[in-house]
Backbone of each chain as ProteinMPNN parsed JSONL, in Angstrom:
{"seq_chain_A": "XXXXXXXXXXXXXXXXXXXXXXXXXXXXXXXXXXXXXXXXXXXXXXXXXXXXXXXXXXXXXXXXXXXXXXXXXXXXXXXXXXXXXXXX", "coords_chain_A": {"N_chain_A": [[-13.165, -108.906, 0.936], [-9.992, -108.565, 1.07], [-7.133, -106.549, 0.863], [-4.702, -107.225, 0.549], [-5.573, -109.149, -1.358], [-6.842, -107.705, -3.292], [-4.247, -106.565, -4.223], [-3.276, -109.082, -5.087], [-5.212, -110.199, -7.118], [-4.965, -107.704, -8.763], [-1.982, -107.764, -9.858], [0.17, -108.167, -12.923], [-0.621, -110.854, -14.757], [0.465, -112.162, -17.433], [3.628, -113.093, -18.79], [4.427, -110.834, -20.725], [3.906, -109.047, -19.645], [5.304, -108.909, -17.588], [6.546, -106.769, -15.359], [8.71, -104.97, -13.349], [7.401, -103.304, -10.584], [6.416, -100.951, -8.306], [3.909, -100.357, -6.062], [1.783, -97.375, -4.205], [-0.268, -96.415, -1.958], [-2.199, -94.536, -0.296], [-4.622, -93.873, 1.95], [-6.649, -91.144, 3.47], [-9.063, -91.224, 5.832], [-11.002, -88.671, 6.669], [-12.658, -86.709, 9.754], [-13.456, -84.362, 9.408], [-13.252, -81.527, 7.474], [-12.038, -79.325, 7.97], [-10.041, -78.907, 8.865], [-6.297, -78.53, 7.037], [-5.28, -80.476, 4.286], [-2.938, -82.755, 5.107], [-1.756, -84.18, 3.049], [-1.071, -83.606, 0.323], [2.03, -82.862, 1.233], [2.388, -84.732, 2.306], [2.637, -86.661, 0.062], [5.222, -85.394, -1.463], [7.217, -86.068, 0.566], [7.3, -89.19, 0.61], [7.609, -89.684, -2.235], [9.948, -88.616, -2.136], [11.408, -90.545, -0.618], [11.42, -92.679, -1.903], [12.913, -92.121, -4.275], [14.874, -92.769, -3.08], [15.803, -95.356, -3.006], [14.582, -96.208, -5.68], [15.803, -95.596, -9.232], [14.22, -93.443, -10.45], [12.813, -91.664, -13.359], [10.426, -89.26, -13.34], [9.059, -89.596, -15.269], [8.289, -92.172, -15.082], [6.651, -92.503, -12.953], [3.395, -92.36, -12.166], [0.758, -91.046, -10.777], [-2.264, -90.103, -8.764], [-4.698, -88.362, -7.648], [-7.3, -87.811, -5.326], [-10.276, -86.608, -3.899], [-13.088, -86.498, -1.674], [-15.755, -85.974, 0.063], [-15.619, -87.163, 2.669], [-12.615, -88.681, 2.769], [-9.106, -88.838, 1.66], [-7.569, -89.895, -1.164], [-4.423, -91.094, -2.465], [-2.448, -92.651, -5.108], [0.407, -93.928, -5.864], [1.57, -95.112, -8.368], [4.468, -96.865, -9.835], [6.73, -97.561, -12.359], [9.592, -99.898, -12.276], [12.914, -99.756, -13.407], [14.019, -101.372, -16.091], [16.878, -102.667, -15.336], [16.806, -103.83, -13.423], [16.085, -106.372, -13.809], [16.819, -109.222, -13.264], [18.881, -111.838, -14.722], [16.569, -114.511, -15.908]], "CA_chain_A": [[-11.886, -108.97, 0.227], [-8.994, -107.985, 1.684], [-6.399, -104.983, 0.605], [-3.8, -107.968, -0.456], [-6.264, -109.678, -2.27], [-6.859, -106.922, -4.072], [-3.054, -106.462, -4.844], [-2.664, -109.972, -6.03], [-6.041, -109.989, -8.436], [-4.461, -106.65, -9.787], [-1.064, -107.808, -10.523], [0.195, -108.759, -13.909], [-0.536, -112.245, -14.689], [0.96, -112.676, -18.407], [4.99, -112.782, -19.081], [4.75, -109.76, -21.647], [3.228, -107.535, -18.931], [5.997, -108.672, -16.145], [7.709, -105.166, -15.029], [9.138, -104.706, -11.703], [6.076, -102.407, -10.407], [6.121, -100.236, -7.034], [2.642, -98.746, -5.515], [1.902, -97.022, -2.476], [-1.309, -96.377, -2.077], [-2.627, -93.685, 0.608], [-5.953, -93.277, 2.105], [-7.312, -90.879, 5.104], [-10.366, -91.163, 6.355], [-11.109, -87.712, 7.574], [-14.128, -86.829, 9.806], [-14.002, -83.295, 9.017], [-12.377, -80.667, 6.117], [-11.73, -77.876, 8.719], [-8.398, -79.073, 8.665], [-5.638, -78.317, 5.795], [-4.311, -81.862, 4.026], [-1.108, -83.173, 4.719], [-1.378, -85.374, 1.745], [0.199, -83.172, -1.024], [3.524, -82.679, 0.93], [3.406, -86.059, 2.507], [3.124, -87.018, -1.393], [6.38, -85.136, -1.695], [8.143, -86.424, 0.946], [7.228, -90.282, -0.503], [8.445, -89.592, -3.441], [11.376, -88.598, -1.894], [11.485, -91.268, -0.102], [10.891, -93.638, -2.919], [13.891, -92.223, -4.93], [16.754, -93.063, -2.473], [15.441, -96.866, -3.472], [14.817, -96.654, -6.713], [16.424, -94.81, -9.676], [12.983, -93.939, -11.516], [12.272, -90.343, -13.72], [9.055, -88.558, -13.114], [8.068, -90.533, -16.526], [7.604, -93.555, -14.526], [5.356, -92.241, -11.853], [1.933, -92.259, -12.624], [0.322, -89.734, -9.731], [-3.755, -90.369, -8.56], [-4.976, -88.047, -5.948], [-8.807, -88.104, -5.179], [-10.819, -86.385, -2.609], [-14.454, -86.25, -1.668], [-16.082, -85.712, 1.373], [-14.68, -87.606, 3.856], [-11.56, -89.312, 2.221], [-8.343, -88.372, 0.504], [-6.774, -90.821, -1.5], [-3.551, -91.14, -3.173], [-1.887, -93.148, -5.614], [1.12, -93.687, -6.727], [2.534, -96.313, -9.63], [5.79, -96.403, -10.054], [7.089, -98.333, -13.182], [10.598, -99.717, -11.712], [13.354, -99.471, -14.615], [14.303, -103.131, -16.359], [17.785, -102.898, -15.134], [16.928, -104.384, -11.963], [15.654, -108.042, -13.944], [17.591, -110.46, -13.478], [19.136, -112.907, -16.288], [16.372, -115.76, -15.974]], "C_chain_A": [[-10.872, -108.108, 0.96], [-7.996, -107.21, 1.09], [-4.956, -106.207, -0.3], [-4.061, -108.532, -1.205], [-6.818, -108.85, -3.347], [-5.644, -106.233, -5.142], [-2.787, -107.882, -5.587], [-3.313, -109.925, -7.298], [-5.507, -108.851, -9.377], [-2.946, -106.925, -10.599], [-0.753, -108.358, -11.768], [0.177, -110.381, -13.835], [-0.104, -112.977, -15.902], [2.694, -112.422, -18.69], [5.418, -111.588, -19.792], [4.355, -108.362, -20.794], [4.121, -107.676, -17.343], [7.108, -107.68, -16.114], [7.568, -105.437, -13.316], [7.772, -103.3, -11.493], [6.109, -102.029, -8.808], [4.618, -99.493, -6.988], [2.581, -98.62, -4.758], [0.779, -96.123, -3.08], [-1.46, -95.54, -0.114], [-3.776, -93.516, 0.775], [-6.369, -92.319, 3.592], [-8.573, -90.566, 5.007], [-10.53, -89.62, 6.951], [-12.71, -87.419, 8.087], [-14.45, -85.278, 9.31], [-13.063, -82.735, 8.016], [-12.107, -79.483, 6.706], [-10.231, -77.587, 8.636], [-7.426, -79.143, 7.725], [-5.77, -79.583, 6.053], [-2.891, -81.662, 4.337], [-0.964, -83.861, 3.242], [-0.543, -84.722, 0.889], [1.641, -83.211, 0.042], [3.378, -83.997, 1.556], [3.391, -86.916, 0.948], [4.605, -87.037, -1.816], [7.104, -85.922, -1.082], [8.0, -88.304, 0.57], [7.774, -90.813, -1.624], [9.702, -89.744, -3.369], [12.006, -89.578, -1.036], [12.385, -92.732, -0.93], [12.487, -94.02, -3.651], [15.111, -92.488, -4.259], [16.298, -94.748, -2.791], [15.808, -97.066, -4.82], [15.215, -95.546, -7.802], [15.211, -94.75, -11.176], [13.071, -92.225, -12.017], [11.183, -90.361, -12.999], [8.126, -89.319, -14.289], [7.769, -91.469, -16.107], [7.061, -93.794, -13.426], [4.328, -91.877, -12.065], [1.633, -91.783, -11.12], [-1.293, -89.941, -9.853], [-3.98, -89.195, -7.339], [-6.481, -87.938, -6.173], [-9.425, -87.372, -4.146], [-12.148, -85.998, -2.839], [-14.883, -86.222, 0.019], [-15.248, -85.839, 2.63], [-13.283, -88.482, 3.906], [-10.952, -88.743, 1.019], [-7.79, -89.852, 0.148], [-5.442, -90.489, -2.695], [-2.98, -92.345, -3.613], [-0.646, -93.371, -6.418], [1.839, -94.786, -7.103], [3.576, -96.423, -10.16], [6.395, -98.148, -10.99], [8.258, -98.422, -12.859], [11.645, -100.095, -13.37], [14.025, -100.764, -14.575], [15.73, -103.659, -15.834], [17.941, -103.812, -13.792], [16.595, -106.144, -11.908], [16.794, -108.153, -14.037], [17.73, -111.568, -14.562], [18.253, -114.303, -16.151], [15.121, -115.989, -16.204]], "O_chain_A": [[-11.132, -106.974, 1.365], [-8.422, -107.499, -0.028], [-4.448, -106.012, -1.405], [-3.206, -108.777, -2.056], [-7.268, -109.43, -4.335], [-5.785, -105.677, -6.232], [-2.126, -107.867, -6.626], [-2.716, -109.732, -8.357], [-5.57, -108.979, -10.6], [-2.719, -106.445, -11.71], [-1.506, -109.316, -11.945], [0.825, -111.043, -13.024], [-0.141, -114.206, -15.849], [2.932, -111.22, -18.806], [6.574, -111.193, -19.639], [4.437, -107.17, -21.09], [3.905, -107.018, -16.325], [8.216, -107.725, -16.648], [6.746, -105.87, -12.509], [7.445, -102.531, -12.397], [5.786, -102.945, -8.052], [4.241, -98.486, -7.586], [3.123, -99.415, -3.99], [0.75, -95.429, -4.096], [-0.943, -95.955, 0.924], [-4.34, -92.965, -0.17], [-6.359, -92.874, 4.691], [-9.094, -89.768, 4.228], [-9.935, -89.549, 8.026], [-13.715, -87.658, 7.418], [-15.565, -84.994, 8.871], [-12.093, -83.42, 7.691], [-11.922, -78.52, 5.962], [-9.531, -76.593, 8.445], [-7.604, -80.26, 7.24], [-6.112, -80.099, 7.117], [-2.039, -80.834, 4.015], [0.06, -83.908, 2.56], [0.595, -85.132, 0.662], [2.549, -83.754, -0.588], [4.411, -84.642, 1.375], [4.216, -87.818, 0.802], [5.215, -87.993, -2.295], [7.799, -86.657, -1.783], [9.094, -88.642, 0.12], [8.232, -91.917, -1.919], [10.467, -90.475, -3.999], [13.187, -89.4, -0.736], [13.385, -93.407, -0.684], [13.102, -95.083, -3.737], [16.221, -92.439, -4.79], [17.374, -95.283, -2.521], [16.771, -97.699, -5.252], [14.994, -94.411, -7.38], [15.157, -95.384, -12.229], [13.384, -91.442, -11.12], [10.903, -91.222, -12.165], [6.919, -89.558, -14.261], [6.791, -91.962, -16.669], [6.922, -94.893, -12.89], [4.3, -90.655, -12.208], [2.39, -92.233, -10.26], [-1.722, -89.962, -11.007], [-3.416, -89.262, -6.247], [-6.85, -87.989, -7.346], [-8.815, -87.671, -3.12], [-12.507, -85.355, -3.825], [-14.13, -86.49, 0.955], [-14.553, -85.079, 3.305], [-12.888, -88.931, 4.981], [-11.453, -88.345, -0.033], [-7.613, -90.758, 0.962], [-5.591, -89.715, -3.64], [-2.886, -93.232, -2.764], [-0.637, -93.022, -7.599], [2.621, -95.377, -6.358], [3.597, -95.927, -11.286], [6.457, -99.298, -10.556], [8.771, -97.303, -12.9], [11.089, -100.636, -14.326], [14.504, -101.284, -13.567], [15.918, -104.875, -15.826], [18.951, -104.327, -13.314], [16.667, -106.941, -10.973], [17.651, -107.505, -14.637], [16.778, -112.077, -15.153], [18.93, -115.327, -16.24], [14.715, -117.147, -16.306]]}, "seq_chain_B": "XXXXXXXXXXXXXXXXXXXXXXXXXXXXXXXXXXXXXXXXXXXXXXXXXXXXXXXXXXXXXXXXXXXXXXXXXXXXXXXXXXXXXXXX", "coords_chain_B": {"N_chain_B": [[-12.905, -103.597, -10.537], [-11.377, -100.381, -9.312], [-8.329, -99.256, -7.575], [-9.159, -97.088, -5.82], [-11.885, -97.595, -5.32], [-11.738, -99.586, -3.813], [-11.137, -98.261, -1.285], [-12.798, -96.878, -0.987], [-15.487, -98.964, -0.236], [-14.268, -100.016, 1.81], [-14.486, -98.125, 3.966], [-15.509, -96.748, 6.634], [-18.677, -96.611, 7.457], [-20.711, -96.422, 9.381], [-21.684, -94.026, 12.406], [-20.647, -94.345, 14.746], [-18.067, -95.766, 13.917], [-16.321, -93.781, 12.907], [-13.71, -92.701, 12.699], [-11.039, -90.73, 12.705], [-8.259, -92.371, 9.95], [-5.578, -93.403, 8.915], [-4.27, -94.82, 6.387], [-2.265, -96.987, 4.269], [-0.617, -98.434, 2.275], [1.716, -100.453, 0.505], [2.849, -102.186, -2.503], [4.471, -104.446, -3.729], [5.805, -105.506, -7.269], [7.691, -108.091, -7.965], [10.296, -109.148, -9.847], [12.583, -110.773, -10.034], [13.496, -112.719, -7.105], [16.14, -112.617, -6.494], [17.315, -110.304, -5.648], [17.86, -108.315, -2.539], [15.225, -107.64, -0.696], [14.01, -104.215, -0.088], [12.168, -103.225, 1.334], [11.256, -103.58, 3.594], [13.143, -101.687, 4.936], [12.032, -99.713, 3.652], [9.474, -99.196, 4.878], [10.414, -98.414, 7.347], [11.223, -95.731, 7.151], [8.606, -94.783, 6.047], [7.43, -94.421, 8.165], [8.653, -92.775, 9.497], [8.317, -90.796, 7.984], [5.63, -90.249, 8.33], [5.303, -89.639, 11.069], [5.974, -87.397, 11.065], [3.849, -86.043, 10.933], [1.219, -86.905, 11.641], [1.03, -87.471, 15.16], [1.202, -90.363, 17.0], [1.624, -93.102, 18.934], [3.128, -95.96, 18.758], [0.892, -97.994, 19.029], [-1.103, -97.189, 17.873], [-0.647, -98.306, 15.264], [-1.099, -100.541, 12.895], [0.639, -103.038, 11.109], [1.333, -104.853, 8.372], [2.672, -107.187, 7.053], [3.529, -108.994, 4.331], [5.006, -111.824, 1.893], [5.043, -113.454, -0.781], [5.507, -115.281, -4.03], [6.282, -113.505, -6.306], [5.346, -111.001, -5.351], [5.852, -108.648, -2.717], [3.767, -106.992, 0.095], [3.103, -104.715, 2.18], [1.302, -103.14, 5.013], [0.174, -100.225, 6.246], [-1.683, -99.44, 9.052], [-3.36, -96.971, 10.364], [-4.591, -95.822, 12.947], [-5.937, -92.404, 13.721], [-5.072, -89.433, 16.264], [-7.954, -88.512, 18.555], [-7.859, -85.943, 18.882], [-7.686, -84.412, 16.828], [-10.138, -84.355, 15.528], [-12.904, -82.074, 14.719], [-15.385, -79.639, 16.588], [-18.705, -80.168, 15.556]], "CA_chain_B": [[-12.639, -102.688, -9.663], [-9.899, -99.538, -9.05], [-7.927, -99.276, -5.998], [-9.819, -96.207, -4.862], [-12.734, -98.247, -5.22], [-11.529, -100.585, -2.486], [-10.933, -97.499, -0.503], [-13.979, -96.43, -0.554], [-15.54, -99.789, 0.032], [-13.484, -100.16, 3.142], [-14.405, -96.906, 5.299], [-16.387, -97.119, 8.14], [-20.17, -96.502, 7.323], [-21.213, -95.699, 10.832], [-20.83, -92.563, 13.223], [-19.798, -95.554, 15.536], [-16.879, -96.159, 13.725], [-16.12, -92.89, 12.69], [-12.433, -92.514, 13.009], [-9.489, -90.598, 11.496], [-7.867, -92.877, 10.074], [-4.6, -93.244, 7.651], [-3.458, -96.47, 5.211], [-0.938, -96.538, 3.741], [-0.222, -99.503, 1.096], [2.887, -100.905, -1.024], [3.086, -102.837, -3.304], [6.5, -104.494, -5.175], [5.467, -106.991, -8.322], [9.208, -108.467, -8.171], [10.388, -110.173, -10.827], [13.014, -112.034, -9.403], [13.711, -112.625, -5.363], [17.611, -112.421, -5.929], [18.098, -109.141, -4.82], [17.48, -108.022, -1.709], [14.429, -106.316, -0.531], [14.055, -102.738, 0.554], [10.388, -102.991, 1.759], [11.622, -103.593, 5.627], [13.988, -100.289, 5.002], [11.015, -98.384, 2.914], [8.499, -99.075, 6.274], [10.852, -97.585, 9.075], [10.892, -94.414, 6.826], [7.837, -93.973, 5.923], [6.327, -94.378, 9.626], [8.964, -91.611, 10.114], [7.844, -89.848, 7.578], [4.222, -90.205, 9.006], [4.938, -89.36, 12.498], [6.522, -86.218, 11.01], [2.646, -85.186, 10.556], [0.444, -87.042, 12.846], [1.514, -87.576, 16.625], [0.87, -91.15, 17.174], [2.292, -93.92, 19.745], [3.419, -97.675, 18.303], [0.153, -99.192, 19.618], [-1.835, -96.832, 17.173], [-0.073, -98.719, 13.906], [-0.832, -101.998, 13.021], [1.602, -103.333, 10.418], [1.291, -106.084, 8.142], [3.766, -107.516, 5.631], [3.507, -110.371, 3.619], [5.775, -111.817, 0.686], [4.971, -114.448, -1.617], [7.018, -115.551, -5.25], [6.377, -112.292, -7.305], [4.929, -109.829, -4.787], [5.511, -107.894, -1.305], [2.504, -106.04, -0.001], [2.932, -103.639, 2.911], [-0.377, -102.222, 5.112], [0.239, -99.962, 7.572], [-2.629, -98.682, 9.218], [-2.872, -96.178, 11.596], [-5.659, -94.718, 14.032], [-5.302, -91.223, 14.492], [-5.707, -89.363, 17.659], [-9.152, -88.05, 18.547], [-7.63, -84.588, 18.995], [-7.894, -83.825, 15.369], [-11.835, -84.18, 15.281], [-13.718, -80.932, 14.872], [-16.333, -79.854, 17.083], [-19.577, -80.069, 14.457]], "C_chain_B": [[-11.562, -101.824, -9.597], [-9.788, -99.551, -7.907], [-8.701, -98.039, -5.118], [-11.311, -96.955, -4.772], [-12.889, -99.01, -4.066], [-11.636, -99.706, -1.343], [-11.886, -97.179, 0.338], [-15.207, -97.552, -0.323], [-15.357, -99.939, 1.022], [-13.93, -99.355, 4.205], [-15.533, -97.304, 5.738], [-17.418, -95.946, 7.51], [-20.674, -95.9, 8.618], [-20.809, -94.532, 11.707], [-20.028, -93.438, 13.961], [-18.453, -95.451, 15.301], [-16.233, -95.131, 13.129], [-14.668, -92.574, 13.33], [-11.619, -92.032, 12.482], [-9.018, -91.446, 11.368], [-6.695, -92.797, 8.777], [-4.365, -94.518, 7.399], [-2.714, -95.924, 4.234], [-0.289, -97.807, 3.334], [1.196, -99.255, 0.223], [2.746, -102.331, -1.018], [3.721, -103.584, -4.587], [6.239, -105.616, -5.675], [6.961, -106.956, -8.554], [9.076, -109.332, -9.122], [10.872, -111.193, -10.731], [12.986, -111.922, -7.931], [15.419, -113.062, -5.689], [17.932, -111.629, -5.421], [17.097, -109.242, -3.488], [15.679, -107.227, -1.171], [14.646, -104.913, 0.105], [13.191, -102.756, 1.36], [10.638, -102.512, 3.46], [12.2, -101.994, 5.821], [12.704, -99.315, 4.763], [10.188, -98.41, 4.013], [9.256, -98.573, 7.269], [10.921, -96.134, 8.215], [9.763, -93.703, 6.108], [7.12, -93.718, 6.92], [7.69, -93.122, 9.866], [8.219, -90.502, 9.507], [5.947, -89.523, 7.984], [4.034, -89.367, 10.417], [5.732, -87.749, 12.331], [4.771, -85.355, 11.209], [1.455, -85.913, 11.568], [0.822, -87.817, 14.075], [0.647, -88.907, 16.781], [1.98, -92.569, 17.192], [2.06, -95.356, 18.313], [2.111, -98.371, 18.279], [-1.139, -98.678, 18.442], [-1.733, -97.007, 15.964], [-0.151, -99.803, 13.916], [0.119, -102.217, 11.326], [1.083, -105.085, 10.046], [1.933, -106.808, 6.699], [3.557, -108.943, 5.166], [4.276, -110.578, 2.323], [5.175, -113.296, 0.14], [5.758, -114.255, -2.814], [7.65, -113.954, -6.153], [5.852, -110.909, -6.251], [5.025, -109.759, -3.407], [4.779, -106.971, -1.202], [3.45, -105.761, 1.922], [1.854, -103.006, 3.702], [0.246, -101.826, 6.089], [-1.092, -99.102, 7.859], [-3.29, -98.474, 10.426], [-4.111, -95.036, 11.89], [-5.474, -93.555, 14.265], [-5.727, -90.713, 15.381], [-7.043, -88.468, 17.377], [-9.071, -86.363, 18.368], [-8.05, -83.705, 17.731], [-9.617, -83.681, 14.621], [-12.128, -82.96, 15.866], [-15.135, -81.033, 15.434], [-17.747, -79.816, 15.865], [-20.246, -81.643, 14.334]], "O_chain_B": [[-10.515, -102.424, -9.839], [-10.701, -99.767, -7.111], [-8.795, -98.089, -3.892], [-11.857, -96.614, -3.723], [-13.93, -99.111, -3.417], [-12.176, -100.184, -0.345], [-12.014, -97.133, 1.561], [-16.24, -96.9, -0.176], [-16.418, -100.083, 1.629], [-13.808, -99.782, 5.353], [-16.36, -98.079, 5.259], [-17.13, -94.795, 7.181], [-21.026, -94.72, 8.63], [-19.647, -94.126, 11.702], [-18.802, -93.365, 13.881], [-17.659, -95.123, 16.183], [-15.217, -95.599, 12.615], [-14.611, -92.198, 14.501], [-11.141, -92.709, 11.572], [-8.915, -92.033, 12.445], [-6.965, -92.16, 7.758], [-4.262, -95.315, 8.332], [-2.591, -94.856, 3.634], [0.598, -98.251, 4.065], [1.594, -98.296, -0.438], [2.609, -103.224, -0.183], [3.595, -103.449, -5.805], [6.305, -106.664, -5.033], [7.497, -106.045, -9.185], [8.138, -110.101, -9.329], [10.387, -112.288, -11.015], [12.395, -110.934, -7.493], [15.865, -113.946, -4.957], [18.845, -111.777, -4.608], [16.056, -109.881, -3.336], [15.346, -106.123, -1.601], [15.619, -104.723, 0.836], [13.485, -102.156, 2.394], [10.329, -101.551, 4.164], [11.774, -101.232, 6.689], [12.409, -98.368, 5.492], [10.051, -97.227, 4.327], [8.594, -98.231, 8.249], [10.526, -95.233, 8.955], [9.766, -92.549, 5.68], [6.201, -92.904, 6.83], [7.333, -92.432, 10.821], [7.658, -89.571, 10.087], [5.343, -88.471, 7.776], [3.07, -88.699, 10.792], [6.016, -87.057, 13.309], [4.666, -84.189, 11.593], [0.829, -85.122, 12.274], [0.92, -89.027, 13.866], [-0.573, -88.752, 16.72], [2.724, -93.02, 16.32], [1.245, -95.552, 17.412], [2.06, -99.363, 17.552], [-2.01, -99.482, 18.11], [-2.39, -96.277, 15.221], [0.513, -100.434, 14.739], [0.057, -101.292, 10.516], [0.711, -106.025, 10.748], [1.494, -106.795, 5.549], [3.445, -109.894, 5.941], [4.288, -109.61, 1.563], [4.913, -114.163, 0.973], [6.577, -113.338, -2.877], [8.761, -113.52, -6.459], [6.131, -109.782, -6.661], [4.431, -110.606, -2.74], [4.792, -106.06, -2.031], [4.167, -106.542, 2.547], [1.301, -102.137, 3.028], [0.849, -102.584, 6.848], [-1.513, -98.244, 7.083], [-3.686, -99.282, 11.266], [-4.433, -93.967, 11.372], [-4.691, -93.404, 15.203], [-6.815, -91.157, 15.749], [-7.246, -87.853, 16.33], [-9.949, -85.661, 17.867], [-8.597, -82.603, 17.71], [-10.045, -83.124, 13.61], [-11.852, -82.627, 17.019], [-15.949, -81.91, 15.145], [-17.366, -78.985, 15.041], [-21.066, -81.898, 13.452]]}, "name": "protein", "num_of_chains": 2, "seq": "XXXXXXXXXXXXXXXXXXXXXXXXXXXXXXXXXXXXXXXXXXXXXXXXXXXXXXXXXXXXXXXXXXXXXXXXXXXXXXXXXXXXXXXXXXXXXXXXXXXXXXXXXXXXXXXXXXXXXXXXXXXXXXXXXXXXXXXXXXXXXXXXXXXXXXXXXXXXXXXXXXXXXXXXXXXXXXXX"}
């Protein structure tokens, strides 16, 4: 299965659950942990990224971070605000 | 399945293939396709914001965009250099 096939099976598929929806999804493989993460500030700068796009609070970012051995992962869900549907 | 699920699914099993590696997913459930996209804009700044943190040429990013009715997906994913492997 492939990484878009995994984005389509996940997306909403009923009219009452269609929201404009941003994710960005982060993974590194690392081989070792000797080394600090970048991930938290490249989180930040993402974010900050994010908001010259879209005009979202902090209430409509849902935040995942994960790490285990050899992989960090991050997630982030960003509920986009209804002003952006269109009349149809 | 959750998306870290896929993640971890995905990584390279073998010392063989044992690679730093970074991904780096979006994903925009659009509602309509009247407006414009951003996606093209949101990928030249986040590969800046990437190369702010790991040193890595064009040839070490593969890129792959796709749009269909309701959704643009995003993969960028990017080899990092060997330099960053600890001796151990």
């Amino acid at each position: 299965m492939s990484l878009l096939d995994y984005f389509r099976s996940s997306k909403p598929g009923s009219a009452s659950l269609a929201k404009e929806r941003l994710q960005i999804l982060v993974a590194h493989d690392r081989i070792s942990r000797n080394q600090p993460s970048y991930i938290p500030k490249l989180q930040q700068e993402l974010l900050a990224v994010i908001q010259k796009y879209v005009n979202v609070g902090k209430d409509a970012i849902s935040i995942n971070y994960e790490q285990n051995d050899n992989q960090e992962t991050l997630e982030l869900d960003i509920t986009l605000p209804d002003k952006s549907r269109q009349n149809n």
